[in-house]
C-alpha positions in Angstrom: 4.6 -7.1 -24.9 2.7 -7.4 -21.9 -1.2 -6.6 -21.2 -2.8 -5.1 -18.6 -7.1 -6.1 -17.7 -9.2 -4.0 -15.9 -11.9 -5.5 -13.4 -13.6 -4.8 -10.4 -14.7 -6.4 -7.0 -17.6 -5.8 -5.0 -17.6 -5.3 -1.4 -20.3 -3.8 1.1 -22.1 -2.1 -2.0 -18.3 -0.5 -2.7 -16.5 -0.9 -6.5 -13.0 -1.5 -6.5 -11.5 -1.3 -9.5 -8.2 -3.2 -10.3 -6.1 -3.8 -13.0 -4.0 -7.1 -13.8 -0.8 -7.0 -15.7 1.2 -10.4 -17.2 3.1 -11.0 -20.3 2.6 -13.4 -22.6 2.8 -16.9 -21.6 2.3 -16.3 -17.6 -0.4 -18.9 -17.5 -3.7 -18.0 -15.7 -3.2 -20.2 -12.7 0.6 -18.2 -12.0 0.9 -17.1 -8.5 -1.2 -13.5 -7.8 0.6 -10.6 -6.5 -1.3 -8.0 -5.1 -0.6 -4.6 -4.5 -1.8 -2.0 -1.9 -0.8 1.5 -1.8 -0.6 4.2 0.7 -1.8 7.3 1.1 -3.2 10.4 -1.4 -2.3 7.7 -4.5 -3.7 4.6 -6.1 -2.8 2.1 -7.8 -1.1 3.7 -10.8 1.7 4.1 -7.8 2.6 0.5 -9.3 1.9 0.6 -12.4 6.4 0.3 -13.0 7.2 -2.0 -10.5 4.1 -4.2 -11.6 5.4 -4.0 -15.4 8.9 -5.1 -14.0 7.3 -7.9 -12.4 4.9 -9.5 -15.2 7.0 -11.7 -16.6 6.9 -13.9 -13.8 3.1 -13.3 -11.6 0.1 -12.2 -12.5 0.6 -8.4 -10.7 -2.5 -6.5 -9.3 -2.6 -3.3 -8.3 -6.2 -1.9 -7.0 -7.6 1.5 -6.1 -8.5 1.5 -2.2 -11.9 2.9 -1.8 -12.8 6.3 -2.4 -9.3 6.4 -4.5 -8.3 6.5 -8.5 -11.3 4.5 -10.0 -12.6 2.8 -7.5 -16.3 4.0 -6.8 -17.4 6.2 -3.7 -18.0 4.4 -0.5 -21.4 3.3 -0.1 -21.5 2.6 3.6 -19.6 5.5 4.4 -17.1 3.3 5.9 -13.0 4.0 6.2 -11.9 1.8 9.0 -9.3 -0.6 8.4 -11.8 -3.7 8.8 -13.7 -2.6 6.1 -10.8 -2.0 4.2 -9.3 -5.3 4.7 -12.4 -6.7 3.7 -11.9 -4.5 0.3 -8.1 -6.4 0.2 -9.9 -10.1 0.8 -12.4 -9.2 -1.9 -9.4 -8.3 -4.4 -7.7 -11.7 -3.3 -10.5 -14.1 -3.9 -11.5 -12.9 -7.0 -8.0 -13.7 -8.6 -7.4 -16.7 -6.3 -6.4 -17.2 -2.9 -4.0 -17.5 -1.5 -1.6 -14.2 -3.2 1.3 -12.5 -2.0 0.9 -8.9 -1.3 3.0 -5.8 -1.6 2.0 -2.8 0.6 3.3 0.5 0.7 2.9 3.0 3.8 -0.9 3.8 5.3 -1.4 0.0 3.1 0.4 -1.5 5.0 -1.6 -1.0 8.2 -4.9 -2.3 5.7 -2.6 -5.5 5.2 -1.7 -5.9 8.9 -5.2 -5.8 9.7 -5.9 -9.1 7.2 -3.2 -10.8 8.3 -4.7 -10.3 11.5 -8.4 -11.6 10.7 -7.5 -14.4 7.7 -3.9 -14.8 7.6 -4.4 -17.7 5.2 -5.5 -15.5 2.3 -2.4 -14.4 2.1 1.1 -16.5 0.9 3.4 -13.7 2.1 3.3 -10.6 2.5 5.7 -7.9 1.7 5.8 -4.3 3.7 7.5 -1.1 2.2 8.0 1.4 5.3 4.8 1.2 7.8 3.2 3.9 8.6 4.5 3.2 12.4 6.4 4.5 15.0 9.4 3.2 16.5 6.7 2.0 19.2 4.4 0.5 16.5 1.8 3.0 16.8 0.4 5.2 14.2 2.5 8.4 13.0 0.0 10.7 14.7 -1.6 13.6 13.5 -1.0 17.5 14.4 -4.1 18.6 15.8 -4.1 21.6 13.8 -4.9 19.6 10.4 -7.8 17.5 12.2 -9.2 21.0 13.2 -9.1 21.9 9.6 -10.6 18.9 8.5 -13.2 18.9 10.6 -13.7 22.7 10.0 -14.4 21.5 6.2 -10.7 22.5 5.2 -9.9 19.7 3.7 -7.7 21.0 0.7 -5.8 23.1 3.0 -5.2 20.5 4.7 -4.0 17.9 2.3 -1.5 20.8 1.6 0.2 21.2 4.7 0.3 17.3 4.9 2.0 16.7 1.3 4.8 19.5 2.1 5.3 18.2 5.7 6.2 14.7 4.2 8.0 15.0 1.3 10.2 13.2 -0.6 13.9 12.8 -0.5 15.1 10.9 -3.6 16.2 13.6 -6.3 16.4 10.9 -9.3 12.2 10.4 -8.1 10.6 10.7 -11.7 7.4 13.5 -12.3 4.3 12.9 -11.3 2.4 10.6 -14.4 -0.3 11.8 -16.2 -2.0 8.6 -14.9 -1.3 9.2 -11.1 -2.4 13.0 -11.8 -5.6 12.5 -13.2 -6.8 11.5 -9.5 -4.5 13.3 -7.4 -6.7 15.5 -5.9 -9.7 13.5 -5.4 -7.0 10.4 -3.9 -5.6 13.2 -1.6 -9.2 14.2 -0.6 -10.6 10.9 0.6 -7.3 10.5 2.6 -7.3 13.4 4.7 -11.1 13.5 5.0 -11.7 10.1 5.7 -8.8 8.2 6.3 -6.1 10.4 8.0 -7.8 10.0 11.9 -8.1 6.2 11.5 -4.9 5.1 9.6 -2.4 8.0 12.1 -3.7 6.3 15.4 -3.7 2.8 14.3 -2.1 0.0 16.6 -1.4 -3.1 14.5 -1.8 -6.0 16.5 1.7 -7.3 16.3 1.6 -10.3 18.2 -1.4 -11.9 16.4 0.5 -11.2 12.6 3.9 -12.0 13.8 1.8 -15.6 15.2 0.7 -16.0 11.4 4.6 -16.3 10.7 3.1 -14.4 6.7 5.3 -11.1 6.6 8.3 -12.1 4.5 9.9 -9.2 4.7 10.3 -5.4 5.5 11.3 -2.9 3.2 13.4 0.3 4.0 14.2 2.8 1.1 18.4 3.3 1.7 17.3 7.5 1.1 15.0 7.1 4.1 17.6 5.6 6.9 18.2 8.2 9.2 15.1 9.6 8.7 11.8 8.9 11.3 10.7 6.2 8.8 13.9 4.4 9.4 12.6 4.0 13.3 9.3 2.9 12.7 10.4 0.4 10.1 13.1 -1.3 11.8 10.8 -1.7 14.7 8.1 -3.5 12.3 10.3 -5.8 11.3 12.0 -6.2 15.3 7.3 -6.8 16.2 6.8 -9.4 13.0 10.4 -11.2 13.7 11.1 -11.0 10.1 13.7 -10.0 7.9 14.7 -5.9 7.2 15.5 -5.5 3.3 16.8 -2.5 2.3 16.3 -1.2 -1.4 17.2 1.7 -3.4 15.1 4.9 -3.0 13.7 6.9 -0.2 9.7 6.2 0.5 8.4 6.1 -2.7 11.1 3.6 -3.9 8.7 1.2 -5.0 7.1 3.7 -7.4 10.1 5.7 -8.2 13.2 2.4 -8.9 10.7 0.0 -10.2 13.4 -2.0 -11.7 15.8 -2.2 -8.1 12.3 -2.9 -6.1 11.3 -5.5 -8.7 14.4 -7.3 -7.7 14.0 -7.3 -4.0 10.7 -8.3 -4.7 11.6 -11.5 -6.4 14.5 -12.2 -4.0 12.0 -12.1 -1.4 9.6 -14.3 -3.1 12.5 -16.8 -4.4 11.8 -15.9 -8.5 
């Protein structure tokens, strides 16, 4: 039977709390995987996958700022550097250099490491970028940043959650884990997060230079869908490999077992 730890990292005056699953017999020194999810969860979203993947890497998932258990932000900061930073902090603590699975809007928080200190990171593995098929951020409608800024934020989160959906019908309920923060995750996104990570521009050239992105992930439910664009194109920007894997955008959360091995065909377990 496996165990998970619970710990935290320090950054800029920010807690980040983290939690470290391995079974029995993974010795301390294995290699670290490192999870970062996307938007309105944390990092209960890979709390399965994670499980699946114990018996082979020490597996952490951590709650980006302002998310799950992680503390509220101190310097009032959001921006991807900061949140990199966050990422690096995560990485050091349990040995550098990890691997790192990233889902969606943590993706773009990934990119922007791999940007600054590619060699923190062994390889990186990206489930559906929050891209367009021109590598730029998915773009917000203006009406939810005028609700947001008119102090709407709920109403907002709303309209965003039924405008992206998701399309796998075997996708489990929501956990009473991923519940317990799911308004105050969905909060922080769309109040603080949703201008910054919707008009990013990764710097492609600069990651694709660090030759670290493995691989990118595309759920099968989501080709033909606009994820399918942006995704393809992520991979076409780092010149890496396209891996497609059961599910639709929440496969890594909702077919932990099918994603766990992808995961360790990417990462030669």
């Amino acid at each position: 039977m496996g165990h998970n730890m619970d710990f935290t990292v320090e950054n800029a005056g920010t807690t980040i709390a983290c939690r470290e699953f391995a079974e029995p017999g993974v010795p301390s020194d294995a290699p670290a995987l490192v999870c970062v999810h996307g938007a309105c969860v944390d990092g209960t979203f890979f709390d399965g996958i994670a499980r699946e993947l114990a018996c082979g890497y020490r597996v952490i998932a951590y709650d980006r700022r302002g998310c799950g258990e992680s503390g509220d932000v101190a310097d009032g900061r959001y921006d991807l550097a900061v949140q990199a930073a966050d990422l690096q902090a995560v990485i050091e603590h349990v040995g550098a250099p990890a691997n790192v699975l990233a889902h969606s809007a943590g993706t773009l928080v990934t990119l922007e490491l791999l940007r600054t200190n590619p060699a923190i990171v062994s390889r990186a593995m990206l489930h559906e970028p929050a891209v367009t098929n021109e590598g730029a951020g998915l773009g917000t409608a203006p009406v939810l940043l005028e609700m947001i800024a008119a102090g709407k934020v709920s109403r907002a989160l709303r309209a965003f959650l039924s405008a992206i959906g998701d399309s796998d019908p075997q996708a489990p309920k929501t956990t009473e884990a991923e519940a317990k923060h799911a308004l105050r995750n969905g909060r922080s996104f769309m109040a603080n997060e949703c201008g910054i990570i919707m008009t990013c521009v990764p710097d492609w050239d600069r990651v694709r230079a660090s030759k670290t992105v493995a691989a990118v992930l595309l759920g099968e439910l989501s080709i033909g869908t606009p994820r399918e664009a942006g995704t393809r194109a992520a991979a076409e920007y780092l010149d890496c490999p396209l891996v497609t894997i059961p599910g639709a955008h929440n496969g890594l959360r909702d077919r932990p077992a099918a994603a766990a091995q992808a995961v360790r065909g990417i990462l030669g377990f």
